[in-house]
N, C-alpha and C positions, 0 to 999 in steps of 0.2 A: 206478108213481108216480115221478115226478122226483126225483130225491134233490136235497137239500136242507144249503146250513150258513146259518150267519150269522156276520157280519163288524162288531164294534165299534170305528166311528175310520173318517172318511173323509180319513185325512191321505194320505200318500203311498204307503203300506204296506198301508194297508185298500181305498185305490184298485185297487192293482196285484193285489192279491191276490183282488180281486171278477173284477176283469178276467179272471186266469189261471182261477178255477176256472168261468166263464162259457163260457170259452173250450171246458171239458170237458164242458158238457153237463148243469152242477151249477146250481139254482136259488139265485140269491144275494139274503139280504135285508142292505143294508148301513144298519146305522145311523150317522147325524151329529146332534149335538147342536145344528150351528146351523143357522138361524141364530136357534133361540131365547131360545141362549147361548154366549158367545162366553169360549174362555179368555184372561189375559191378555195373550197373545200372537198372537191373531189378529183378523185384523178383516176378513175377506172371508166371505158368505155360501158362495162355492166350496168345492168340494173340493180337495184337493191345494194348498191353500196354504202359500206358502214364505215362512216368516218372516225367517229369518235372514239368508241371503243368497239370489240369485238364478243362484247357481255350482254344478254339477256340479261341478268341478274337472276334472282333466284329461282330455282324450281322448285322448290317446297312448295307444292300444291296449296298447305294455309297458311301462306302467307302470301298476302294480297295481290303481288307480282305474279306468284306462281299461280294462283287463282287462275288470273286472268288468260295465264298460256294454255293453263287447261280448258278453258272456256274456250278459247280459240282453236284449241285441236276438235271440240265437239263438234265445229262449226265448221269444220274441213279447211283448216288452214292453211294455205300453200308453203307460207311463212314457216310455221310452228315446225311441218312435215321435214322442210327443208334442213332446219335447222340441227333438228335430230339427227338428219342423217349427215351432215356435217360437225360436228361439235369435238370439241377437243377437251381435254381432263383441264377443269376448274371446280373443284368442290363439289359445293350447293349447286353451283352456280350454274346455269346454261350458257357458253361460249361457243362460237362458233371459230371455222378457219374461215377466214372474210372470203378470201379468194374466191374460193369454192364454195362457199356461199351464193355469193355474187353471181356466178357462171353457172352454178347448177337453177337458179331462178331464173336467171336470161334465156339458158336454152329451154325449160317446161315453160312460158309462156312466149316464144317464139315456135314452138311445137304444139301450143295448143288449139283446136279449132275453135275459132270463132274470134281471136286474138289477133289483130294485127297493129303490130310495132313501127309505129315512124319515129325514123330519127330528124325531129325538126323543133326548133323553138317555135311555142304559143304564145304569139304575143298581146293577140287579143281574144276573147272569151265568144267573142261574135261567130269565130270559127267554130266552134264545136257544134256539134249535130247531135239534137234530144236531149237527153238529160246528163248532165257534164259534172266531173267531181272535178276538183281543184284540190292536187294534193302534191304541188309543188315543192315543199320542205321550207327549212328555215333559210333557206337564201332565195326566194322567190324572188324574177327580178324585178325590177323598178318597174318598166313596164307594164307587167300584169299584175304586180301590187296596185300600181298606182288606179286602175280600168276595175279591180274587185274595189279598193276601196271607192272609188265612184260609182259606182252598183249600191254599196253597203251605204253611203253617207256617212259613214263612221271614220276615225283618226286609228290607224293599227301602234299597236303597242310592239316594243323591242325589249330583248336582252340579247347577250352575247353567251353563247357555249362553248365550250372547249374540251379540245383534245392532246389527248394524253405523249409523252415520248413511247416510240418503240425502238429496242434495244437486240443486239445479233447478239444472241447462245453464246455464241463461240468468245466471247470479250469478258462474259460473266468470270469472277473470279471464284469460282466454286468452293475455294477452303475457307471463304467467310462466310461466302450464302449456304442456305441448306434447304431444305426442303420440308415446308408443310403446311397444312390446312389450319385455321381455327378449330379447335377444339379438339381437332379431329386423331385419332389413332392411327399410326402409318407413317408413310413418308408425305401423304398429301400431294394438292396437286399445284400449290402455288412457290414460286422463290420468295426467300426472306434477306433482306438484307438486314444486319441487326445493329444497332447504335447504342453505347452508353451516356449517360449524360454528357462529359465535355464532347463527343461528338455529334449531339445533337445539337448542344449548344451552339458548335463553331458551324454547323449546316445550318440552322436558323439566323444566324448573325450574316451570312453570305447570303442569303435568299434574300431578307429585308436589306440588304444594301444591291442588291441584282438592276440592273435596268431594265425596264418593262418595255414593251411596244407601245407607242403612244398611241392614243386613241385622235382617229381622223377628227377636222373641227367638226365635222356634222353629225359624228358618234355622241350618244348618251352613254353611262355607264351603268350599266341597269342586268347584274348577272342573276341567275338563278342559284337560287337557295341550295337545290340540292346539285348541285356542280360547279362549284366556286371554283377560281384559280385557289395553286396552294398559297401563292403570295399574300392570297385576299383574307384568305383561313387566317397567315400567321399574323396580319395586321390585328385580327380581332383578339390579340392575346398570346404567348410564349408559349404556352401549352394547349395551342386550339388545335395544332398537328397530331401529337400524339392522341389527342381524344377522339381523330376521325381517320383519315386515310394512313396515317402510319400508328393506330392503335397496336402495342404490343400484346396486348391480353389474351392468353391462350395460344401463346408461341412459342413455346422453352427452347431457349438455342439448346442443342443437342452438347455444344462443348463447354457451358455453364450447367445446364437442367434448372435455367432461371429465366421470366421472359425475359427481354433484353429493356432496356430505359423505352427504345421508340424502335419501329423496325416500318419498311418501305416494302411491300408487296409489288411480287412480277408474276403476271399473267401472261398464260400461252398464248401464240396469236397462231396458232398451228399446230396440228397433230403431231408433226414431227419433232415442233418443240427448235426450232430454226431461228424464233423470236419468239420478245416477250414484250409486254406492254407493262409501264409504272402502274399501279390500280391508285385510281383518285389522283391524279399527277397533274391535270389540266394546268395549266399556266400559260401570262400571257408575256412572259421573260422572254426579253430576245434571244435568237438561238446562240451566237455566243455564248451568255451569260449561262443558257438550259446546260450548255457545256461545261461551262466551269464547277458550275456549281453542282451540277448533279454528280460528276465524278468525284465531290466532299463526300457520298453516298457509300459506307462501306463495301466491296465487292465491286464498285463500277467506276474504280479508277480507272481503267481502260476501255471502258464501255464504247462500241461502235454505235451510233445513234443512226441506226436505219430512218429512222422517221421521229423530227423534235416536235414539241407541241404548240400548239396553237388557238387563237380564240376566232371564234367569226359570229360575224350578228347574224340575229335568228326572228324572225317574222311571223308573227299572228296576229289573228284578229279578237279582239273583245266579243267574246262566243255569248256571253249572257246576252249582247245588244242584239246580234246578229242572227246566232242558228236559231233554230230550232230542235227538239229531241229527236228530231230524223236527219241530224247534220243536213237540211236546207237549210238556202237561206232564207227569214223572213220575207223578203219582199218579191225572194228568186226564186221559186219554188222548186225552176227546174234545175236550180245552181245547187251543188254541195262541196261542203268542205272536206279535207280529211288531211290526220298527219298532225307533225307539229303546226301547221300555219291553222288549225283548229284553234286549238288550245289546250292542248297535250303535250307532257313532256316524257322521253323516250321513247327507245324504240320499240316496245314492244304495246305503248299505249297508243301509237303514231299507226303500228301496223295493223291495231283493234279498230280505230277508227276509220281506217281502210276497209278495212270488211264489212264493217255497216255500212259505209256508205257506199261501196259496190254493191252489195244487198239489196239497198234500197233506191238506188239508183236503176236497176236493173227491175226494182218490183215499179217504179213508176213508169219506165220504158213498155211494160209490160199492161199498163196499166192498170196496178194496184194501187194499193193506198201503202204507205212506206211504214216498218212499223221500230219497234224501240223495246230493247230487251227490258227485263224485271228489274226494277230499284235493285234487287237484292244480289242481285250477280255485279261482277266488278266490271262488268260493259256499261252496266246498267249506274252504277256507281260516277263511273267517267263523265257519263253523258250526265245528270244530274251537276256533274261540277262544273261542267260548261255552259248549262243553260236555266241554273237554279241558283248559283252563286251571286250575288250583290257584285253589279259591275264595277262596282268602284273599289270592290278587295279581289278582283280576280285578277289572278294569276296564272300562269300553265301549272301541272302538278302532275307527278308519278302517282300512279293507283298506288290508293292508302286504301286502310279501314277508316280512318276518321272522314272518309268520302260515302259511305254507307250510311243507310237507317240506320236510327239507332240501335244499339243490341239488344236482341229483344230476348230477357231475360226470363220471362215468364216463360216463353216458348224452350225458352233452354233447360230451365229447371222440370216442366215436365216431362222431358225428357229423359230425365238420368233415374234413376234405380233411387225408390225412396229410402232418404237416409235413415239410420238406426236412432232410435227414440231419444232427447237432447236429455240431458242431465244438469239441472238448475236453469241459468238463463238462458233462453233462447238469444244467438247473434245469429246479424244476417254472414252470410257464409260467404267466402270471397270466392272468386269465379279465376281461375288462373287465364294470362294473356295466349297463352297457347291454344288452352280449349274453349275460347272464346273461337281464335282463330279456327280451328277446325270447325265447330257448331258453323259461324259463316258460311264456310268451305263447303259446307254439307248442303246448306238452304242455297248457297247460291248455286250449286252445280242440278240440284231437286227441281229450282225454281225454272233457268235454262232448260232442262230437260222437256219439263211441261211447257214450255214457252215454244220451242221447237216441234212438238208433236201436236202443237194447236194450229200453228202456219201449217204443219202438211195438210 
């Protein structure tokens, strides 16, 4: 008999995680609840629909993001693959066209054998047959929140995330916006919109007087660190904008050859370049006001607002009380988590989480024992901060290095070419942030390597 799990959530996490255990020979039944309902943050019948933005973020292999996509291509990503072959000109950055994202995942796991798709809400956990992942996303409903946390005996933790405006090409005023990357040589791949002081000034001064969405009586206000509304950004200070999502540094408007005071980046959401998305734009302003006041925005006095932004609450569970380092659950063995409702933040730590735990969900089915990649790789990293972190400081969190072993410097210095003989005092030598990062990059793609040729 074919060994058998089942998979709740066909977001990114539930996608990747059918795919991987597919891949082993495991009969996957995936549920998705649309399109016979849609939560408020989606609105595509597809799977693997990306609300927030349409960014991987970066691909720089050392840096820890990028780490992780590589680690995930080693491991036969459906995700990662996809992506590629969909992505549209953003820099560094890995972006994709959502659409065709979306659809090119929906149809390879409707096409693949041993995969079959219902479209039905899960409302209780009793339904699933053998070993079941839960990777519902951050709007899991009341329902099966409420049946996992009675399973868990635990109280789930909330914050709210948000999504960005996206803006039609054709409204951009082009003789003020221009075109370019950070740092970069060329025309680049992002729009700039560029502001001098009084016009920063008088867009700051209309933001903090804007009207917000009120939050329901039964909301907390509890957002994440790294995806603040911008409202929340300028409350913490008049110049907390310019320091984050409209940094000018390394942007020389082309008709100064100066950066400009503050500037507002726009991301493709499409190959063809049809839309653009604000980069860092979240907010929880009503859309009137996203309207007024964003067309204060040099270049987007006329701007058509295909899609304004918005906030929605986002759901996990307390991972240090809960999993285990094979995303089970303690008490459930044959339950696992995965995605944000882990205790991960993005999409590309949401869709890592999904492949282990289709992995091992698939090896338990199978009947193995389920296993957990190397400290030293940024999977390995993840999982460490979900079930080694002090419950009472944890939080969801994007793969960092500060989520890693320590650096292990001795290992690095034997490494490099011995220096030329010191002259008076010997000092210890400083280690730059770069090749810090790459050293990592090396040990953890080394350490994966061997981790994978040990399971065969």
């Amino acid at each position: 008999m074919t060994p058998k799990i089942t998979i709740i959530g066909g977001g990114l996490a539930g996608c990747e995680a059918a795919w991987q255990a597919a891949r082993m020979g495991v009969a996957v039944t995936l549920y998705d609840m649309k399109p016979a309902r849609f939560s408020p943050a989606h609105s595509s019948a597809d799977l693997a629909e990306l609300v927030c933005s349409n960014s991987f973020r970066s691909d720089d292999p050392t840096s820890a993001v990028g780490l992780l996509k590589e680690e995930m291509r080693r491991l036969d990503s459906l995700l990662m693959e996809v992506a590629g072959k969909t992505k549209v000109p953003a820099g560094k950055a890995l972006a994709v066209d959502r659409q065709k994202f979306a659809a090119t995942i929906t149809n390879r796991l409707s096409t693949t054998p041993g995969i079959t798709i219902v479209r039905q809400e899960v409302t209780t956990i009793a339904e699933a047959k053998g070993p079941t992942i839960i990777a519902s996303g951050p709007l899991t409903s009341e329902s099966l929140t409420g049946e996992l946390l009675q399973l868990t005996g635990q109280e789930h933790l909330s914050f709210y995330d948000a999504i960005a405006p996206i803006i039609s090409s054709d409204s951009l005023d082009r003789s003020i916006i221009y075109q370019a990357s950070r740092y970069d040589d060329g025309p680049g791949d992002y729009l700039n919109c560029p502001m001098n002081e009084e016009e920063y000034l008088h867009f700051t001064k209309a933001l903090a007087a804007a009207e917000n969405v009120p939050l329901q009586s039964f909301e907390k206000k509890k957002y994440f660190e790294g995806c603040l509304p911008i409202e929340v950004m300028l409350s913490r200070g008049i110049d907390t904008l310019r320091f984050g999502p409209m940094k000018p540094v390394g942007l020389p408007d082309p008709r100064t050859g100066r950066d400009p005071y503050a500037v507002v980046q726009l991301r493709m959401e499409d190959k063809e370049g049809s839309h653009y998305n604000m980069v860092g734009f979240q907010t929880k302003l009503t859309y009137p006001s996203q309207k007024e006041v964003f067309r204060l925005i040099p270049g987007l006095a006329r701007a058509n607002f295909v899609r304004l932004g918005s906030i929605h609450r986002n759901t996990f569970v307390c991972a240090p009380e809960i999993l285990l380092p094979t995303l089970q659950v303690k008490d459930h063995p044959q339950l696992l988590l995965a995605g944000q409702l882990s205790g991960v933040e993005g999409y590309v730590e949401s869709t890592a989480m999904g492949l282990l735990a289709g992995r091992n969900a698939a090896r338990l089915a199978q009947g193995l024992l389920p296993v957990t990649p190397p400290a030293e790789t940024a999977h390995g990293a993840l999982i460490q901060h979900l079930t080694a972190t002090a419950a009472k400081r944890f939080q969801p969190s994007n793969v960092n290095y500060s989520l890693f072993p320590p650096f292990p410097r001795a290992q690095y210095k034997a490494s490099q070419p011995a220096p030329p003989a010191p002259k008076g005092k010997r000092r210890r030598s400083r280690i730059s942030k770069r090749d810090k990062a790459a050293f990592r990059s090396r040990l953890a793609l080394a350490a994966l390597d061997n981790w994978l040729q040990e399971l065969d």
